[in-house]
C-alpha positions as a printed NumPy array, in Angstrom:
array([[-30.882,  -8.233,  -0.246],
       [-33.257,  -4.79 ,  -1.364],
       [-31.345,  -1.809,  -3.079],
       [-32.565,   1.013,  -0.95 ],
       [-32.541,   4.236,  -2.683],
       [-31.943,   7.603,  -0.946],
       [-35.251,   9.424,  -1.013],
       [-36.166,  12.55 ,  -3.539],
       [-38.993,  13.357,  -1.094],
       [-36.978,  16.392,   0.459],
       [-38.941,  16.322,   3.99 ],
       [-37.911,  12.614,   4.111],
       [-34.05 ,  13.483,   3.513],
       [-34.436,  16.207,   6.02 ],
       [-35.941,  13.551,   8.567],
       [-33.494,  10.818,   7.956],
       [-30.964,  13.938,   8.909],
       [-32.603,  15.119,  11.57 ],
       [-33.535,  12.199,  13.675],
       [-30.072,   9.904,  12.468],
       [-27.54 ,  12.743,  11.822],
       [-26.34 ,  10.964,   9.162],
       [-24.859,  13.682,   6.896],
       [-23.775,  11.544,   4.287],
       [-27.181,  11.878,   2.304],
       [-26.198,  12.206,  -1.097],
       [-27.304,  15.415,  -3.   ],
       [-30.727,  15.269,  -5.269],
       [-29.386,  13.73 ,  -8.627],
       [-30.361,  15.187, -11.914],
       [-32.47 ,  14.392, -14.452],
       [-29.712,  12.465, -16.478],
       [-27.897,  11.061, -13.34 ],
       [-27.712,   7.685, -11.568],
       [-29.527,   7.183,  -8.432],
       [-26.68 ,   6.054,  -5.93 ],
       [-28.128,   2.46 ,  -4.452],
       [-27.751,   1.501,  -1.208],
       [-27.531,  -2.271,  -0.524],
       [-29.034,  -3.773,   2.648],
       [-28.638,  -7.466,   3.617],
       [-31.599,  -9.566,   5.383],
       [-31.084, -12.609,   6.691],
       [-28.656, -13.494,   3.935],
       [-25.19 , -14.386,   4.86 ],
       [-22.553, -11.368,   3.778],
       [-20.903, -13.687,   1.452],
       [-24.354, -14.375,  -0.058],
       [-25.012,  -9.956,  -0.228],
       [-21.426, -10.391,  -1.632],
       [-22.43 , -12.301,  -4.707],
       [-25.81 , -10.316,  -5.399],
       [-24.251,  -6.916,  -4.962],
       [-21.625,  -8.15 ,  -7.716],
       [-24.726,  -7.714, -10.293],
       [-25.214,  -4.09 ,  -9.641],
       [-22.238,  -1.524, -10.771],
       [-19.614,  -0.681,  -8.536],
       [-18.884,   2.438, -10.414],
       [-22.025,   4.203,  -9.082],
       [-21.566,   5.904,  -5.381],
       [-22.852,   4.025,  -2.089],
       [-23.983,   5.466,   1.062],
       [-23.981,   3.371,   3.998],
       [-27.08 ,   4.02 ,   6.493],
       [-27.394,   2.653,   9.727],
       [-30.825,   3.041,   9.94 ],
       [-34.025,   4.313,   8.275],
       [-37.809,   4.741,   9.53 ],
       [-40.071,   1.946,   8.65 ],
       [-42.045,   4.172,   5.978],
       [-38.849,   4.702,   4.262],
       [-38.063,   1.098,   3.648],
       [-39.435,  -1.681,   0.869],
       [-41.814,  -4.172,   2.512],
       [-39.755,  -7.346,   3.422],
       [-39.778, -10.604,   4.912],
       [-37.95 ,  -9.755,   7.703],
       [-37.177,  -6.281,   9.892],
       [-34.091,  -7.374,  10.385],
       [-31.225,  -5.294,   8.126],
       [-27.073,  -5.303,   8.204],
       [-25.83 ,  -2.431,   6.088],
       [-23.324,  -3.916,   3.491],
       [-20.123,  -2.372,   2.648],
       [-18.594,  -2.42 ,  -0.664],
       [-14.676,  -3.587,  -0.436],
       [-12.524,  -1.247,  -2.164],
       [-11.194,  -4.099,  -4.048],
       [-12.826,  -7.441,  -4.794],
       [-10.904, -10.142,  -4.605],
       [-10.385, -10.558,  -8.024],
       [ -8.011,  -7.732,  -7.904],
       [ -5.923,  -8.913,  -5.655],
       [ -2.53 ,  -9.265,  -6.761],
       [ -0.612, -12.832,  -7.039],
       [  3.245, -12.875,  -6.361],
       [  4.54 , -16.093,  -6.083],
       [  2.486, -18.492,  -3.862],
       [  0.49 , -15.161,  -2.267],
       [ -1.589, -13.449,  -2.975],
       [ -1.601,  -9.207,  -1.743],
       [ -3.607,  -6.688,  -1.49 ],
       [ -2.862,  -4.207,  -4.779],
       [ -1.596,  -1.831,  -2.114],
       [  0.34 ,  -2.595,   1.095],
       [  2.077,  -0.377,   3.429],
       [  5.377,   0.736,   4.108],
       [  6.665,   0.592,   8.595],
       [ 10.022,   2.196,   8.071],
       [  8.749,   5.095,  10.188],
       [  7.96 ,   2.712,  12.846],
       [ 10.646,   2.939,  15.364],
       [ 12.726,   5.817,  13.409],
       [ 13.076,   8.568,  15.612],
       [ 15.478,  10.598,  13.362],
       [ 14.242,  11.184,  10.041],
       [ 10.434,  10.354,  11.094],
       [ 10.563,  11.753,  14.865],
       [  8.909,   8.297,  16.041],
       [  8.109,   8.184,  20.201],
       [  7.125,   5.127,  21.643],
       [  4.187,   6.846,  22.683],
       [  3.083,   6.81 ,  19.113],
       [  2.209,   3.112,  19.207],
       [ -1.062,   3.17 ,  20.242],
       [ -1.958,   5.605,  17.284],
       [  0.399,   2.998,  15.274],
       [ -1.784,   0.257,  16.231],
       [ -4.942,   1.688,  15.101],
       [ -3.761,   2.667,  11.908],
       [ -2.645,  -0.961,  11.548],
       [ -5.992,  -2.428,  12.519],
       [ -8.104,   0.279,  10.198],
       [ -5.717,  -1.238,   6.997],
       [ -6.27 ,  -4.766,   7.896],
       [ -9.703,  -4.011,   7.998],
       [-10.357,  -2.562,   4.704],
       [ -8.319,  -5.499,   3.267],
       [ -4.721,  -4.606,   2.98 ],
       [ -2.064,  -7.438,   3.914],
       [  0.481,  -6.543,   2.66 ],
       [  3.367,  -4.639,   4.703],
       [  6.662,  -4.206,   4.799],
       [  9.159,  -3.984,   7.109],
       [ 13.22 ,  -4.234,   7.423],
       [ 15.713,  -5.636,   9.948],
       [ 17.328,  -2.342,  10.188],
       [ 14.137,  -0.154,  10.548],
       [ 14.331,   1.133,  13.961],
       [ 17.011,   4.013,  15.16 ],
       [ 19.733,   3.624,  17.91 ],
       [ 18.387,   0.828,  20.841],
       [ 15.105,   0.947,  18.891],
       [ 16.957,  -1.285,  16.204],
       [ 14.057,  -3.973,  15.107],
       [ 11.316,  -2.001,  16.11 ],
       [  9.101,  -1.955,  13.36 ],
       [  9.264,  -5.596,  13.335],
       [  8.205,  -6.048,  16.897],
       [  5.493,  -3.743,  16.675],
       [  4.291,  -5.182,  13.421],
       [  4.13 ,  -8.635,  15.268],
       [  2.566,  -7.627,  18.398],
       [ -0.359,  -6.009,  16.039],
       [ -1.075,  -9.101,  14.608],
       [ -1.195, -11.24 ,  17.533],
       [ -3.54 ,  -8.387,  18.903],
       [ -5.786,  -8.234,  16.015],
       [ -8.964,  -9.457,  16.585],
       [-10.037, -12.06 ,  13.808],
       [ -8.101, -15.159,  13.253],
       [ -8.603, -15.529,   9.568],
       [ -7.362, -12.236,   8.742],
       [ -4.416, -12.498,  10.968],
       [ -3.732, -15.921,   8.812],
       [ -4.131, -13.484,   5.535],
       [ -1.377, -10.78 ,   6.484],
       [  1.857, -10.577,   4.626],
       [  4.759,  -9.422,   5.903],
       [  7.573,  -8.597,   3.712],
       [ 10.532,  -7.855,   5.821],
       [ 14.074,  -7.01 ,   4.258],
       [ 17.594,  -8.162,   5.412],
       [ 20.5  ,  -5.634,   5.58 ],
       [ 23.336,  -6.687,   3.596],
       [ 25.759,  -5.544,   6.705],
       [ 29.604,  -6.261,   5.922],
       [ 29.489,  -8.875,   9.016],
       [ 26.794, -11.028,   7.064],
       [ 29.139, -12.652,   4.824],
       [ 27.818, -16.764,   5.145],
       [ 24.546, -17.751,   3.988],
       [ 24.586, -18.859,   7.579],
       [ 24.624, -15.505,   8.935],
       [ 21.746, -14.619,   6.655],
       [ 19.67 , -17.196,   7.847],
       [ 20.45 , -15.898,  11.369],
       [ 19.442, -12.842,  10.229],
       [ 16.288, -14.219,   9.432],
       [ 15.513, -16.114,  12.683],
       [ 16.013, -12.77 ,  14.625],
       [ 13.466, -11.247,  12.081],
       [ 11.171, -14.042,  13.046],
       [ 11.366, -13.899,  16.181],
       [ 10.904,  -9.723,  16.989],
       [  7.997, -10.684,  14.75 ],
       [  6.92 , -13.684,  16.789],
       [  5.887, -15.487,  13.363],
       [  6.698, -18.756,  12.347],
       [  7.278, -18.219,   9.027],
       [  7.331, -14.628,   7.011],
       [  5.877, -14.374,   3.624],
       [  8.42 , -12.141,   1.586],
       [ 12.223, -12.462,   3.019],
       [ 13.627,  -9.734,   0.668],
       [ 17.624,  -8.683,   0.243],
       [ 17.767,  -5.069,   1.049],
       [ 20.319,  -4.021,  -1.049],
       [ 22.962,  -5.385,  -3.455],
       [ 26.46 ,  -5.665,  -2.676],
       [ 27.201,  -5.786,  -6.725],
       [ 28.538,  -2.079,  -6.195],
       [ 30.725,  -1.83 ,  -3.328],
       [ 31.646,  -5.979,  -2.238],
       [ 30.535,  -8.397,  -5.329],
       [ 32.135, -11.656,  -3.025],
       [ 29.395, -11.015,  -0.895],
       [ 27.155, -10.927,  -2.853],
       [ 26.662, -14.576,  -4.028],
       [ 26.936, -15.641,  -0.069],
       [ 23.819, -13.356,   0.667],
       [ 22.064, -14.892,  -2.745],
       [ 22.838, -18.273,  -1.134],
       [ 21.446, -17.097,   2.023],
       [ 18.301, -16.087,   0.185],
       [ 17.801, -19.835,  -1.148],
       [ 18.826, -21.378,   2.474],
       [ 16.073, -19.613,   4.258],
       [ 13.723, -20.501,   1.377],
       [ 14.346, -24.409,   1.633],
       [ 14.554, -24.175,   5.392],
       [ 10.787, -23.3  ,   5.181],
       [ 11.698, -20.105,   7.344],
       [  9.679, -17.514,   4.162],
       [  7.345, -18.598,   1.806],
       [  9.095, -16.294,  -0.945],
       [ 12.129, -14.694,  -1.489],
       [ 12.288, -11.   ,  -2.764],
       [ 15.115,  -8.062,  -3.823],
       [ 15.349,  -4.302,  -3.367],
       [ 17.441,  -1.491,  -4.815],
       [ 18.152,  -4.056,  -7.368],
       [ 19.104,  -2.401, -11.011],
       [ 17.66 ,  -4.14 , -14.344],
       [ 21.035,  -5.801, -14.952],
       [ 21.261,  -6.897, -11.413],
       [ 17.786,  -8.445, -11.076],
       [ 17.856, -10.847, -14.316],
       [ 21.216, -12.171, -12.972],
       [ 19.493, -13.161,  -9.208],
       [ 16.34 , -14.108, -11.067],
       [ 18.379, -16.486, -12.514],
       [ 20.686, -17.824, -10.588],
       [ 17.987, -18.647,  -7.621],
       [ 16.094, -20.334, -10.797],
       [ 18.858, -22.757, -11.344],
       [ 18.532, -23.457,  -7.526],
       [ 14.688, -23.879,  -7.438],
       [ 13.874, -20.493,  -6.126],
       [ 11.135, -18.323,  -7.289],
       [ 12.202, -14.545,  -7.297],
       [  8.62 , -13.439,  -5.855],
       [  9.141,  -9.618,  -5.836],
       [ 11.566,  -6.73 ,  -6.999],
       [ 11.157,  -3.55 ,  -4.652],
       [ 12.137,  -0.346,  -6.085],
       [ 11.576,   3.312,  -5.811],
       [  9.096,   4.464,  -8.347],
       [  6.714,   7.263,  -8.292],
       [  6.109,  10.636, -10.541],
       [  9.126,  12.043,  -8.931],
       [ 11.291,   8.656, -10.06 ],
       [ 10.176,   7.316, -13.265],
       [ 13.268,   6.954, -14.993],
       [ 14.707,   4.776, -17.705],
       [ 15.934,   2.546, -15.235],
       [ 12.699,   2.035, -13.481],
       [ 10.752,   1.582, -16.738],
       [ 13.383,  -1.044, -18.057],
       [ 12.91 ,  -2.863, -14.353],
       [  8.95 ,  -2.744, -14.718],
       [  9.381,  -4.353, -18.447],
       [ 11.675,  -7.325, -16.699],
       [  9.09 ,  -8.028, -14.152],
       [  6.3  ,  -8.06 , -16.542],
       [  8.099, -10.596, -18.832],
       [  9.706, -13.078, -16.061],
       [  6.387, -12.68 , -13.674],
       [  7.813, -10.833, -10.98 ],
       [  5.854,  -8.627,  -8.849],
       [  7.195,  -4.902,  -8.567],
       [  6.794,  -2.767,  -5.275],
       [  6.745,   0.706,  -5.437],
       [  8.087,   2.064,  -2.989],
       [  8.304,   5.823,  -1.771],
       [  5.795,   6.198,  -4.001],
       [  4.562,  10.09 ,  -2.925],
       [  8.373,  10.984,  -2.762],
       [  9.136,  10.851,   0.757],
       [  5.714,  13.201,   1.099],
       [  6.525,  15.856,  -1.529],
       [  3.69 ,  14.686,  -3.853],
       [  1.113,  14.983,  -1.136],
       [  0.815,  18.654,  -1.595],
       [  1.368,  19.43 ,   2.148],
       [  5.066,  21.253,   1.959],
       [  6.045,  24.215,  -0.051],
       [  9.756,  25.684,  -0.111],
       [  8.744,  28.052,   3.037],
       [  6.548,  25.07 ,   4.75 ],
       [  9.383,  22.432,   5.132],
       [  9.109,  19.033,   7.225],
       [ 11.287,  18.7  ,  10.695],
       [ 14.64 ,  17.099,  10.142],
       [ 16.685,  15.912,   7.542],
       [ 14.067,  16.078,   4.921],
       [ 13.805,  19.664,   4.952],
       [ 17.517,  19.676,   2.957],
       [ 16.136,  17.334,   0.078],
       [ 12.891,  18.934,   0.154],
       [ 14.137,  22.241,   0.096],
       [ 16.107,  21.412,  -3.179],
       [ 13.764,  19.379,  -5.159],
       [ 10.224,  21.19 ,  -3.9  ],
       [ 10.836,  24.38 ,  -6.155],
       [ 10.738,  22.503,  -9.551],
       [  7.82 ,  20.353,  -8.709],
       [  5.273,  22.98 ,  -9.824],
       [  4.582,  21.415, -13.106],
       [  4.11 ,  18.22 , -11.768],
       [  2.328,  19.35 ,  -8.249],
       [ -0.055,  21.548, -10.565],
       [ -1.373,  18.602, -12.772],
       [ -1.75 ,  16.306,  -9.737],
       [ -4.142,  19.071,  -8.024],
       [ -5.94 ,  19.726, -11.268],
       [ -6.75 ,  16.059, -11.368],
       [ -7.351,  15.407,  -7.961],
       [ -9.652,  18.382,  -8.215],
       [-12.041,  16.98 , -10.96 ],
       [-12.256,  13.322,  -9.633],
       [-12.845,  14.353,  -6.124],
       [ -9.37 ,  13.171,  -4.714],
       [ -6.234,  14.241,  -2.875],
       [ -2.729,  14.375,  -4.261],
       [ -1.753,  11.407,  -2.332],
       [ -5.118,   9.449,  -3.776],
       [ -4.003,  10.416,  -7.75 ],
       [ -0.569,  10.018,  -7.121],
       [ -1.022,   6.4  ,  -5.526],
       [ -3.032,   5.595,  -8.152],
       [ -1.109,   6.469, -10.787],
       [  1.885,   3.397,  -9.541],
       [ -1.076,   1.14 ,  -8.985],
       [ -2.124,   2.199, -13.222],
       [  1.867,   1.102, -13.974],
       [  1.61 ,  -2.35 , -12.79 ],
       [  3.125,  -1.612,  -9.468],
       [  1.544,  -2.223,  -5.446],
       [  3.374,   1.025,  -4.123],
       [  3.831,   0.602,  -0.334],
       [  3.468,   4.339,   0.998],
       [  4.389,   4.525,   4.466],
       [  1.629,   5.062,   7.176],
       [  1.739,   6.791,  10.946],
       [ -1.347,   7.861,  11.36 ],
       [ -5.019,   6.96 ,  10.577],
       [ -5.714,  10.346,   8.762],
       [ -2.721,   9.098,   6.141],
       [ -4.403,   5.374,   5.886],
       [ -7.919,   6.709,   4.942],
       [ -6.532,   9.048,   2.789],
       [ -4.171,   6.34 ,   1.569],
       [ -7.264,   3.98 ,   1.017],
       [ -8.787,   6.502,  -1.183],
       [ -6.406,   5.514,  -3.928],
       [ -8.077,   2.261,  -4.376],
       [-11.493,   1.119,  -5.957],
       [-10.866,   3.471,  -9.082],
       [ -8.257,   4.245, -11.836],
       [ -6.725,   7.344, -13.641],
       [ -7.863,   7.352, -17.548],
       [ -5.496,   7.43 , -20.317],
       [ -5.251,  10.526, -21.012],
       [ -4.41 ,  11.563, -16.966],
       [ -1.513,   9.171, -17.246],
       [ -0.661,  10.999, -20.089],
       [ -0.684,  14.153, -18.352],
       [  1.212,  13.73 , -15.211],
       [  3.816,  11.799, -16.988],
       [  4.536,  14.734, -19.261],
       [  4.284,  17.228, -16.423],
       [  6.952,  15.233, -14.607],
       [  9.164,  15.029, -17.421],
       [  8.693,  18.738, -17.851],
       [  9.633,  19.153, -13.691],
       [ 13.083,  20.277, -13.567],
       [ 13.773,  18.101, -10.255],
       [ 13.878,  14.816,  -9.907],
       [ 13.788,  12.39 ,  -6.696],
       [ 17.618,  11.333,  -5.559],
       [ 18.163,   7.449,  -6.158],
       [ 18.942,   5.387,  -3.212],
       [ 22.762,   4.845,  -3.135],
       [ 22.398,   1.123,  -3.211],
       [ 20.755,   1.209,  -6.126],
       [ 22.812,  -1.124,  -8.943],
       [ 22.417,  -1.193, -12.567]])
């Protein structure tokens, strides 16, 4: 492998331009600034670039050229060059739950298939697939999906499409990598652990899988139906020993809530993998801090999700810009007392180069979370993706934390949500 550096020479830069239209030439540095390197693999294999590449700093910016002129390049051994591509994460900083291991962001599907609050069309899924295939190929695995995600005869349909994207993806190994973390509605008529287990065979088999790696409870009975609460925890540990999931997972479970299921599927053998929860700047509560604190000490892993509030912490709506649909009510309440918090984010985003979304996602990822924020497009993934490969100092936690504190509004909890 040669690092290639972008050449000073300004007639070169305006050849390279000119006959490869590359325009991601980086500007001249200055006297006091790094040279960006560019890393080009020979004959090597990439895992072999891989391991050479790790002795150069990741922190410096890369640009990716396809090609240069022959004068341009160091003398080599051979004329044959593969541009390599830093990951945005090494694998090192991937995230362990349980017995797998995630990528420290997945992505959320509940838009997949729901035509009323997200306008969904099933002429969307070709868009939908792409956006699956670009996240799989920058190394996410992780997604999540429910049993309930889908709207009227489209019931499921997040689940199917998530399937029928895997089997579709071209590369076996990374097929064998993706996790899918689907959820299980705690619907009055599930009241056996046999009708949860059902549950879960349906789940497998819109996703054509033959096992899935997180089967999470949706939501808690605890508030509304405590009997059926211990059949669905049964129904949790059934599916586990049946070998139909590889983990078991909660959401919308409260702090008081989650050490008594972490428990009781102890006593029965079962690892609580994950604890899903909505978390963000616009929900950071005592409630989510206290759940954060009982995942850190019993080694469960926390998923964010909803982590740019349902969109409002993207920057895109204003109280006279409003989405289509229901959102527009909630938005339309909580949007004016975001300017605090909306006003830090951009001030950020503005000095380290980033969007909204990017600091916002990043700041969940800085609280020991892997916030799932949901995906329709491929414009949201790469903007999505731009959260990763960096992290917010000190002092910027610091600052958006006290400018959401000092935001009058704050995001409405999901009504499942249990103490």
């Amino acid at each position: 492998m040669y690092p290639i550096y972008p050449p000073k020479n300004q007639s070169v830069r305006r050849k390279i331009l000119t006959t490869y239209g590359h325009e991601s030439m980086p500007p001249l540095q200055g006297k006091n600034q790094p040279i960006p390197t560019v890393f080009f693999s020979s004959s090597n294999s990439v895992q072999s670039a891989r391991r050479r590449a790790m002795a150069f700093s990741i922190s410096t910016p890369t640009y990716h050229f396809n090609c240069f002129s022959s004068s341009d390049l160091p003398s080599s051994p051979s004329s044959s060059f593969r541009p390599f591509k830093f990951p945005l994460f090494w694998s090192w900083q991937k995230v362990k739950m349980g017995p797998l291991t995630v990528s420290p962001m997945g992505f959320g599907t509940w838009a997949w298939g729901n035509q009323l609050l997200w306008g969904y069309k099933e002429s969307m899924d070709t868009d939908l697939q792409q956006t699956f295939n670009l996240a799989v190929e920058n190394g996410i695995n992780l997604f999540d999906t429910a049993d309930s995600y889908g709207t009227g005869r489209l019931n499921g349909q997040s689940e199917k499409l998530l399937g029928k994207f895997i089997r579709e993806f071209p590369g076996k190994r990374m097929q064998d990598d993706i996790v899918i973390a689907t959820k299980f509605a705690a619907y009055p008529w599930r009241l056996t652990p046999g009708q949860f287990v059902k549950a879960c065979r349906a789940s497998l088999e819109r996703l054509q899988l033959k096992q899935i790696g997180i089967g999470q409870l949706h939501w808690s009975t605890a508030n509304y139906a405590p009997p059926q609460e211990l059949a669905l925890w049964d129904g949790l540990v059934a599916m586990y020993e049946k070998g139909l999931v590889q983990a078991v997972g909660v959401s919308n479970y409260g702090p008081k809530q989650l050490v008594k299921i972490h428990d009781y599927l102890k006593a029965r053998g079962v690892p609580l993998c994950s604890a899903q929860v909505q978390f963000s700047l616009l929900s950071m509560g005592k409630d989510q801090i206290e759940i954060r604190n009982i995942c850190d000490s019993l080694g469960i892993g926390l998923i964010a999700y909803s982590p740019l509030g349902l969109g409002m912490l993207t920057g895109k709506y204003t109280s006279s810009r409003l989405p289509l649909g229901p959102r527009a009510l909630l938005f339309r309440q909580i949007l004016p007392g975001l300017e605090p918090l909306l006003s830090s984010l951009r001030e950020i985003a503005q000095k380290r180069n980033k969007t909204l979304p990017q600091v916002a996602i990043n700041w969940c990822i800085c609280n020991g979370t892997i916030p799932i924020p949901g995906i329709k497009t491929v414009k949201q993934v790469e903007e999505n993706l731009g959260a990763l490969g960096w992290r917010l100092s000190s002092d910027e936690l610091l600052q958006l934390e006290f400018a959401a504190r000092e935001s009058p509004q704050k995001m409405i909890q999901n009504i499942f949500q249990t103490r």
